[in-house]
C-alpha positions in Angstrom: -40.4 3.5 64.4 -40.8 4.3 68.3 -41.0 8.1 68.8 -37.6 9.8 69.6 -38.0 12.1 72.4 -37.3 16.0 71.0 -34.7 17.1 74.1 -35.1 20.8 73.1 -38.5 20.1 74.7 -37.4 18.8 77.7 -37.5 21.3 81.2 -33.9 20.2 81.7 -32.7 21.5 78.1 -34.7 25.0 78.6 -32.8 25.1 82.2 -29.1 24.3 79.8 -29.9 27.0 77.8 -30.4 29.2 80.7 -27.4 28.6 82.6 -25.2 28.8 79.1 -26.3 32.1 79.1 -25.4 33.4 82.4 -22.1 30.8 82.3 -19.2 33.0 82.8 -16.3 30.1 83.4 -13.3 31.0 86.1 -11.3 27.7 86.3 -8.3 29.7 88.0 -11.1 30.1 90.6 -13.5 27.0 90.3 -10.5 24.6 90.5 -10.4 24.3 94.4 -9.0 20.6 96.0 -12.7 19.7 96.5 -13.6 20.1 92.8 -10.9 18.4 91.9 -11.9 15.5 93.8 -15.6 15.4 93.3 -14.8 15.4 89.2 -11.9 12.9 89.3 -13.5 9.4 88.8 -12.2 5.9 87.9 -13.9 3.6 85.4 -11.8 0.0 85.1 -8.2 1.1 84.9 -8.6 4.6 84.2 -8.4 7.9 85.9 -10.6 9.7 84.7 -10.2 14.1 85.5 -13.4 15.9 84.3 -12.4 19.1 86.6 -10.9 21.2 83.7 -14.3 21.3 82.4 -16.9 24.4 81.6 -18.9 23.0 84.3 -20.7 23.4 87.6 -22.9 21.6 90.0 -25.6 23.3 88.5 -24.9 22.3 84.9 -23.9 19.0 86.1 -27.2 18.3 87.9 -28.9 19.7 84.3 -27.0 17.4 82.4 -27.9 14.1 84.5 -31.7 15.7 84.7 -31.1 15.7 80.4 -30.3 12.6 80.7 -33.4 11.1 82.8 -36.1 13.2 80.5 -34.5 11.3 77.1 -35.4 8.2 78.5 -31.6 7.5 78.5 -30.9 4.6 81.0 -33.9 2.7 79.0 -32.0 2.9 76.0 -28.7 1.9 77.4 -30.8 -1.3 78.7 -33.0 -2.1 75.8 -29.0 -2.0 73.8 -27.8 -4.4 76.0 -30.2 -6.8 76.2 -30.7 -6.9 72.7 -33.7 -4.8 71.4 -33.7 -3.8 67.8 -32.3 0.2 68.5 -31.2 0.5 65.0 -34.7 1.3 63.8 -34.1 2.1 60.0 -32.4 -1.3 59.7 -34.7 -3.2 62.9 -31.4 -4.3 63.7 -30.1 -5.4 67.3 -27.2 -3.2 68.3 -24.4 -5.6 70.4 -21.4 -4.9 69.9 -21.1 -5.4 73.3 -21.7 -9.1 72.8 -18.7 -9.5 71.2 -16.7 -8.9 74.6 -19.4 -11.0 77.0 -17.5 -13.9 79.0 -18.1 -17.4 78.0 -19.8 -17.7 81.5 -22.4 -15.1 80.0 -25.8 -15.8 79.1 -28.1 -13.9 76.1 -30.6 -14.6 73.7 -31.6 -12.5 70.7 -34.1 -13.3 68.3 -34.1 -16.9 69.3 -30.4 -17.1 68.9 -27.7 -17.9 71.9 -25.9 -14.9 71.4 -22.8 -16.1 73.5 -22.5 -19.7 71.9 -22.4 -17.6 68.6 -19.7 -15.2 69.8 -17.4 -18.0 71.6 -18.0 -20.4 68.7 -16.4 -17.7 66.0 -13.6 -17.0 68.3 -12.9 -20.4 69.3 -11.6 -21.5 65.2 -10.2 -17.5 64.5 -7.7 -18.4 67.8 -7.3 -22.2 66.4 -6.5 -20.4 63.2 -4.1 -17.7 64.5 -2.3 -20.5 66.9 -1.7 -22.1 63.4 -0.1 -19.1 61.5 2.0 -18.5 64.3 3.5 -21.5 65.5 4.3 -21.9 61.6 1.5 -25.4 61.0 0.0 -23.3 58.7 2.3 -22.5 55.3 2.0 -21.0 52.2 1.3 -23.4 48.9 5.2 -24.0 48.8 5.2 -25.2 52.5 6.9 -21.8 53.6 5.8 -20.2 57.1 3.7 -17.2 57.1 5.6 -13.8 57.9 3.6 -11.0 56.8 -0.5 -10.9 57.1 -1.4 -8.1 54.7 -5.5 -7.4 56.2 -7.9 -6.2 53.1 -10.8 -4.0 54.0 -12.0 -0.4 54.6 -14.0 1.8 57.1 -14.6 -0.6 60.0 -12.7 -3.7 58.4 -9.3 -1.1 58.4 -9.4 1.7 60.6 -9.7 -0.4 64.0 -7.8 -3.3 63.2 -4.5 -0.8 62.2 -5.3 1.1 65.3 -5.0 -1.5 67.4 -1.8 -2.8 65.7 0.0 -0.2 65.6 -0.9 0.9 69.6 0.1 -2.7 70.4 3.3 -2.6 69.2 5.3 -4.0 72.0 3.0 -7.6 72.0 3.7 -8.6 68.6 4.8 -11.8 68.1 8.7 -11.6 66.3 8.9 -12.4 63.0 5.4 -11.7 62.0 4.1 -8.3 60.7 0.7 -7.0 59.3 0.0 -4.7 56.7 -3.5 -3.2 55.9 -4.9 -2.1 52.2 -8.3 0.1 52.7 -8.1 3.0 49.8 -9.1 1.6 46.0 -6.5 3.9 45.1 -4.3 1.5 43.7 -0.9 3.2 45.0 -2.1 1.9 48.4 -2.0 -1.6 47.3 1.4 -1.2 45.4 3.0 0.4 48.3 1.6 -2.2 50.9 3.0 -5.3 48.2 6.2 -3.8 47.7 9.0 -5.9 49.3 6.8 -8.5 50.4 7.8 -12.3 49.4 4.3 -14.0 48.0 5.3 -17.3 49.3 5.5 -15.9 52.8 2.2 -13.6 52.8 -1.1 -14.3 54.0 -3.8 -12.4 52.8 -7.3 -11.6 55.0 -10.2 -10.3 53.1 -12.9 -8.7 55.9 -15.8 -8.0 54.2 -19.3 -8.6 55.6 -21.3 -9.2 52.5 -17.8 -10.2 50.3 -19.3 -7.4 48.1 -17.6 -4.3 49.1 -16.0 -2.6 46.0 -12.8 -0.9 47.1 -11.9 -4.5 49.5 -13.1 -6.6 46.6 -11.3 -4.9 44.3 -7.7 -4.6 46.2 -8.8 -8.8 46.8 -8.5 -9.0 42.9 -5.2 -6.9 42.8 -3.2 -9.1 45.7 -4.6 -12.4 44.8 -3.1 -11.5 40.5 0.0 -10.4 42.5 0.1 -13.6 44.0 -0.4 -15.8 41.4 1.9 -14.0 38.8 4.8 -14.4 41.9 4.7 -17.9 42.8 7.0 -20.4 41.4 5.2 -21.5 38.1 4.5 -24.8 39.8 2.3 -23.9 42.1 -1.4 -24.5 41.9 -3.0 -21.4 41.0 -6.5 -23.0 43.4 -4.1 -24.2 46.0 -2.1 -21.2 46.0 -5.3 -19.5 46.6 -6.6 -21.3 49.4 -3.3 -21.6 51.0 -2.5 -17.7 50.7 -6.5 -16.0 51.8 -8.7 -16.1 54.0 -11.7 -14.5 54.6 -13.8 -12.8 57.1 -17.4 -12.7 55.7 -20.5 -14.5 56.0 -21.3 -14.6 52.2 -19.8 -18.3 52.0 -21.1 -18.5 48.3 -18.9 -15.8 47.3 -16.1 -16.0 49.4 -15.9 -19.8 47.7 -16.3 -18.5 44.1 -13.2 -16.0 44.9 -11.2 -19.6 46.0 -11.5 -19.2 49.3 -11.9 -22.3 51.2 -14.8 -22.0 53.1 -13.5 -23.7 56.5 -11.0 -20.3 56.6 -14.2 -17.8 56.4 -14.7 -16.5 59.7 -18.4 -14.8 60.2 -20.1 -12.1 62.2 -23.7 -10.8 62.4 -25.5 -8.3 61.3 -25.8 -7.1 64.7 -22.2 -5.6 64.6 -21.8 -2.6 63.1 -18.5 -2.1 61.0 -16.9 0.7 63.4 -18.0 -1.5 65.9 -16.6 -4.6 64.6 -12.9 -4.6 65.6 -13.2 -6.9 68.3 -15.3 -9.6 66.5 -13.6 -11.7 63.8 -12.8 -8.5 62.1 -9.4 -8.6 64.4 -8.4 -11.6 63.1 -5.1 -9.7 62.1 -4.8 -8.4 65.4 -5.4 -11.6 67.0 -2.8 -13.4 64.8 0.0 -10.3 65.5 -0.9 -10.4 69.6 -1.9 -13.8 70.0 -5.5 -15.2 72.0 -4.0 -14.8 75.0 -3.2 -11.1 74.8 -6.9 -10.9 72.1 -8.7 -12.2 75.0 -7.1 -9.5 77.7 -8.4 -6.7 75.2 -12.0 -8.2 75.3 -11.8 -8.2 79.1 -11.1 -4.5 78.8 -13.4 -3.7 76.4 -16.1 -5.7 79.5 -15.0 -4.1 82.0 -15.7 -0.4 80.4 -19.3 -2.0 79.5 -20.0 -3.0 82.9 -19.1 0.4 84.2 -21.6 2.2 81.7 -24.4 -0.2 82.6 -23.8 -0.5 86.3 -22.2 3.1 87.6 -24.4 5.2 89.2 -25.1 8.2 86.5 -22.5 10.8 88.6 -19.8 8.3 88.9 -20.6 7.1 85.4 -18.1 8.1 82.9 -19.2 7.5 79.7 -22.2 8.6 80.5 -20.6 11.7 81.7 -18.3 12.5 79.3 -20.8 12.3 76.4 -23.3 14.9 78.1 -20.5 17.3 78.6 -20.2 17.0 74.8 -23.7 17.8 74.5 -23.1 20.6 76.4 -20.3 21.9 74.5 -22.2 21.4 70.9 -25.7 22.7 71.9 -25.4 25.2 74.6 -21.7 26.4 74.1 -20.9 26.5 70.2 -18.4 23.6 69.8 -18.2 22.5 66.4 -15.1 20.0 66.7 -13.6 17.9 69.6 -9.7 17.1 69.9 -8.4 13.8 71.2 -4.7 14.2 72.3 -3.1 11.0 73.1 0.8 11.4 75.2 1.4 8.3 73.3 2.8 7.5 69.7 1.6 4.2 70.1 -1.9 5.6 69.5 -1.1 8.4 66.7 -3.9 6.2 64.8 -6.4 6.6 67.5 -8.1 9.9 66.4 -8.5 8.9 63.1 -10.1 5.3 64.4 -12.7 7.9 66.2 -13.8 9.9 63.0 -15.5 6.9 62.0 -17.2 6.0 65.2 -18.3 9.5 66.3 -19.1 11.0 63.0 -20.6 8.2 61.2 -22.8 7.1 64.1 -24.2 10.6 64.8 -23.6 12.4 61.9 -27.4 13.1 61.1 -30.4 15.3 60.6 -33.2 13.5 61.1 -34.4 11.5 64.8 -34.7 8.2 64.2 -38.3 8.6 64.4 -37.7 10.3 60.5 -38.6 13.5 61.7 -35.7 16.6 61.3 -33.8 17.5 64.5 -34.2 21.7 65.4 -30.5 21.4 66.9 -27.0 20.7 65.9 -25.8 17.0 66.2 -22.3 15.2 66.0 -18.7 17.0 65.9 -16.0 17.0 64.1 -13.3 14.6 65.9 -9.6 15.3 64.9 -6.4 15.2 66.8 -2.5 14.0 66.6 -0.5 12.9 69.4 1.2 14.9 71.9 3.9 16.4 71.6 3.6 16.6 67.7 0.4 18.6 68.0 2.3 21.3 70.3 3.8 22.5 67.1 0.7 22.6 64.8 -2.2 23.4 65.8 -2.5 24.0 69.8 -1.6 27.8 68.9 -5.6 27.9 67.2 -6.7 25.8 71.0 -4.8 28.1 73.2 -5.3 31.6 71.6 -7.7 30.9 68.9 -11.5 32.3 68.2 -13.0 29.0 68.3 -14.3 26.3 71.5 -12.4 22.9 71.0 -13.0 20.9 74.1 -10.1 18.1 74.4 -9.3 15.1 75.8 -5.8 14.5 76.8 -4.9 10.6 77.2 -1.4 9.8 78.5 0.3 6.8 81.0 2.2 6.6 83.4 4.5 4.2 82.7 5.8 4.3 78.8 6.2 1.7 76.3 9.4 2.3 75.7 11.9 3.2 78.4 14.5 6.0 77.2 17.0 7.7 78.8 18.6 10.7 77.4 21.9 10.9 79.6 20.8 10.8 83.3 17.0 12.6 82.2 13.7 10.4 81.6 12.2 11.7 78.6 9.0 9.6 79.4 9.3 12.5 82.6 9.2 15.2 80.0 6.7 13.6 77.6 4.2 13.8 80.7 5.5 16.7 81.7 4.1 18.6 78.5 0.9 16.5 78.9 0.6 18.0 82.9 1.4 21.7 81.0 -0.7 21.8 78.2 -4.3 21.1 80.4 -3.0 23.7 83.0 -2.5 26.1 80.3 -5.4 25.6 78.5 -7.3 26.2 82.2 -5.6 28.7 83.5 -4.3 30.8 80.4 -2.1 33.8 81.4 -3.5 37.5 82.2 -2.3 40.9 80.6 -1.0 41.4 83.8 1.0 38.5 84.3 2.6 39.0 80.6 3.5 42.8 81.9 5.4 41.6 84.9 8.0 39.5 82.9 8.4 42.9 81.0 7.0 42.4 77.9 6.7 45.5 75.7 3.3 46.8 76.5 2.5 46.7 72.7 3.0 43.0 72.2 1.4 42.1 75.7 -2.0 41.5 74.2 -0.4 38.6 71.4 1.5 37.2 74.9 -1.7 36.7 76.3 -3.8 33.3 77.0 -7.6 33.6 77.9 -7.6 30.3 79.6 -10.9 28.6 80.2 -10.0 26.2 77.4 -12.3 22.8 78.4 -10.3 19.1 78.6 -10.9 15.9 80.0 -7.6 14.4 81.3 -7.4 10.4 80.9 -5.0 8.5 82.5 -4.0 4.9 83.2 -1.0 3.1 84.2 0.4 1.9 81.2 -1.2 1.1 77.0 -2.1 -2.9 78.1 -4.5 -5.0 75.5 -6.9 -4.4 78.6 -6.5 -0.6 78.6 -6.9 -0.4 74.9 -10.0 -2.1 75.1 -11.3 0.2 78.1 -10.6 3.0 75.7 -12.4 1.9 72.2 -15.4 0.9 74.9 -15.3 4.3 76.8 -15.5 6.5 73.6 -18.2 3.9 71.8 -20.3 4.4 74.6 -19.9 8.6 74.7 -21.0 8.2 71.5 -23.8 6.3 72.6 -24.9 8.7 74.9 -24.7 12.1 72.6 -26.8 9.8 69.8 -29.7 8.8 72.9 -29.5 12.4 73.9 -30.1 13.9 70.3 -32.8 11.2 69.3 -30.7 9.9 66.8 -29.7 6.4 65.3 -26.4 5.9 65.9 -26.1 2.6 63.8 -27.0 3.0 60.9 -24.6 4.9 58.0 -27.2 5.7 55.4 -25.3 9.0 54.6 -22.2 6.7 53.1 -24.1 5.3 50.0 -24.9 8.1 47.6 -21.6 8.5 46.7 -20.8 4.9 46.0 -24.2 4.3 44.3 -23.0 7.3 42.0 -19.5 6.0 41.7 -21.1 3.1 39.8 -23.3 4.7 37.5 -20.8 7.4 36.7 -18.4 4.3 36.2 -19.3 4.3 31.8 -19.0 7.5 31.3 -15.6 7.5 32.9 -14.5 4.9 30.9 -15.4 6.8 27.5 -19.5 6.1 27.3 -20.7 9.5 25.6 -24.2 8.8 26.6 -24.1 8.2 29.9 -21.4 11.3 30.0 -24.2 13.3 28.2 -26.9 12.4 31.0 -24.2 14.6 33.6 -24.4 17.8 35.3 -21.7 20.4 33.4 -19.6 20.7 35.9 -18.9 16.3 36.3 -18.8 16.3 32.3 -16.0 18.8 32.7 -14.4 17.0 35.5 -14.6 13.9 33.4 -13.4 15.4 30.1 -10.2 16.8 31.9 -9.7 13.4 33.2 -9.5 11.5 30.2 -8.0 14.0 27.9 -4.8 14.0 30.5 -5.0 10.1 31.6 -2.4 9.4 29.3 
């Protein structure tokens, strides 16, 4: 493995660590026109406002200097073109392949990269063109209404993002459902109410091996077959009712899954970055191509401004060193992403899995142990929701949570509540909330609206609460995409600046490889339960003494 550069080595980190400690913010101060304008860039279609930031020239100029000294813009290049970043699995790292025009040209490890891309899309469009126009039926010759996407982790979480913030370009009369959790309530909430002659079924699994998809696979396709009219052919039925997106043919055949419906991707993608490959395939059959094809154009457009923007108009590149700066030089421990928009209320919880899988680690991916925190803890719920849970712990609380507000300017859904627009107020509380956090309110202030003097220090805000404001004109396929690509590509950034792999999820197996072999002794195996720590024996005992 290449050597990862140590950055609490470099001269720029020692000069962060200087500057933190003499950093005494002021936003009600530093927040002149000027600022404002100098931190206020646009990447694609968004606005982007970095000016509510703990952050000055100097600290930005430390940053960018961070930046340079990691060898950053060399990593950024050897990821796009195609070298094999991933080190502990020598794997290429292009995701942002799967978003390259037709026009396009790249070769990796002797394969045409583009052909390969285009060639997959081309028969998961042909495909969805069929399910919706109604070509393609169910085994009684019934047209598809619900498409019910099996998988987990990458295979789930971005493809029910994207559907639910996409709401208003679903095609009528066709819905999607999504099974992730083994828990078999989730599958037996997700079946309920659906008629098996009219359901399609989309197994995403890379390696058609994954336990919780394979097993919820087994579940719908006996729910299937113990539904359809007794006439129908239980291998017809089958190949008529799933699909699959995998590129373990042999398997996906054995399950009864003809193998001219499997739709591939490469081991170049990495799950939570997989949402745009064939992994959509849900998504592509709700939206259509057309409106599929705007959201890869979005997701490009975000990827050209990462490789091509010079590094202070650079966005993503920006973004993700201020969140170095928060974690390493200012305490940070979690980062909140507020969306103005319930269209995206699964949008935080699709960026658990690419922030804190890709850099949650400990080691560089040279194998040798970082000496400095990495990764944060990414959590948030859509505005105004939030307002009334936790923003009391942001505003007023002990603890540095750095937020990013997203919000547009024209809404989804136009309301009016008598002669008000409440889109008006929605944005209203989004234009609030970041100057509050900035600006906070002094003792003083509380004192002139004659507050008791003994409750003037619980009216009182600190301010100096960091957020990035994000803003666009309206939630388009395109805009989506810019999105995903924006905050893939901050986390991009942290991982190059920490020296660590940001592709590999090593940290997700244990469990799973214990699962397994704790499987007999769940199941009543005395030996195996023997061979257990006290405390799982106990676990287990309670379980199966109460399980019926």
């Amino acid at each position: 493995m290449s050597e990862a550069v140590d950055p609490s080595t470099t001269a720029a980190w020692a000069d962060l660590a200087r500057l933190a400690a003499a950093y005494e913010p002021d936003l009600r101060s530093a927040l002149t026109a000027s600022w404002v304008d100098r931190q206020t860039l646009d990447a694609a279609d968004l606005r982007v406002d970095l000016s509510k930031n703990l952050l000055d020239d100097e600290v930005g100029a430390a940053l960018l200097r961070l930046a340079d000294e990691v060898d950053l813009p060399a990593r950024r290049e050897a990821m796009f073109a195609g070298e094999h970043i991933n080190v502990t699995e020598d794997r290429a790292v292009l995701h942002t392949a799967l978003r390259l025009p037709r026009s396009a040209s790249l070769t990796v490890d002797g394969q045409d990269v583009v052909t390969d891309v285009h060639e997959v899309l081309d028969r998961a469009f042909a495909f969805a063109e069929r399910v919706r126009s109604g070509d393609w039926t169910g085994v009684t010759g019934r047209r598809i209404e619900t498409v019910v996407n099996i998988g987990i982790g990458g295979s789930d979480l971005g493809p029910v993002m994207a559907y639910e913030a996409l709401a208003p370009y679903r095609q009528d009369g066709l819905t999607c459902r999504f099974i992730s959790n083994i828990d078999p309530t989730d599958a037996g909430q997700t079946l309920t109410g659906l008629d098996p002659e009219t359901t399609l079924f989309i197994v995403s699994s890379k390696t058609f091996g994954t336990l919780e998809t394979l097993t919820n696979a087994r579940l719908c396709k006996a729910w299937l077959l113990d539904r359809l009219p007794a006439d129908a052919d239980p291998g017809e039925a089958v190949a008529r009712h799933f699909v699959a997106v995998s590129t373990a043919l042999d398997k996906v055949a054995d399950f009864g899954i003809d193998t001219d419906n499997a739709f591939g991707f490469w081991d170049w993608v990495g799950g939570r970055y997989s949402m745009d490959s064939a992994i959509g395939l849900s998504l592509v059959i709700a939206i259509g191509p057309d409106r599929f094809a705007e959201l890869l154009a979005g997701f490009h457009a975000m990827d050209e401004h990462f490789r091509t923007a010079p590094a202070e108009a650079n966005v993503p590149l920006r973004m993700g060193l201020l969140n170095v700066w928060y974690v390493n030089f200012l305490g940070a421990h979690t980062h909140a992403v507020l969306p103005y928009a319930q269209l995206l209320h699964r949008f935080p919880a699709y960026l658990q899995q690419l922030t804190m899988e890709s850099n949650g680690k400990g080691v560089r991916w040279d194998g040798e142990a970082v000496g400095y925190d990495t990764g944060e803890v990414f959590w948030g719920e859509p505005g105004t929701n939030g307002q009334h849970a936790f923003y009391q712990l942001i505003h007023q609380g002990t603890r540095l949570v750095p937020a990013d507000f997203i919000a547009f300017a024209r809404p989804a859904y136009a309301l009016q509540d008598g002669d008000a627009d409440v889109h008006e107020l929605l944005l209203s509380n989004f234009f609030a909330q970041t100057k509050a956090l900035a600006f906070g309110k002094t003792a003083d202030e509380v004192r002139a609206e004659g507050v008791a003097e003994e409750l003037v220090s619980a009216r009182t805000f600190p301010g100096n609460r960091p957020t990035t404001s994000i803003m666009a004109p309206e939630l388009t396929p395109s805009v989506l995409g810019q999105l995903i690509a924006l905050y893939e590509h901050i986390t991009f950034v942290e991982g190059a600046v920490w020296g660590v792999d940001s592709f590999d999820q090593w940290g997700v197996e244990l469990g799973k490889q214990l699962a397994q072999e704790l499987r007999p002794a769940v199941s009543g195996d005395a030996d195996v339960l023997a061979r257990q720590d006290p405390s799982t024996q106990s676990l287990i005992g309670y379980f199966q003494e109460h399980r019926d």
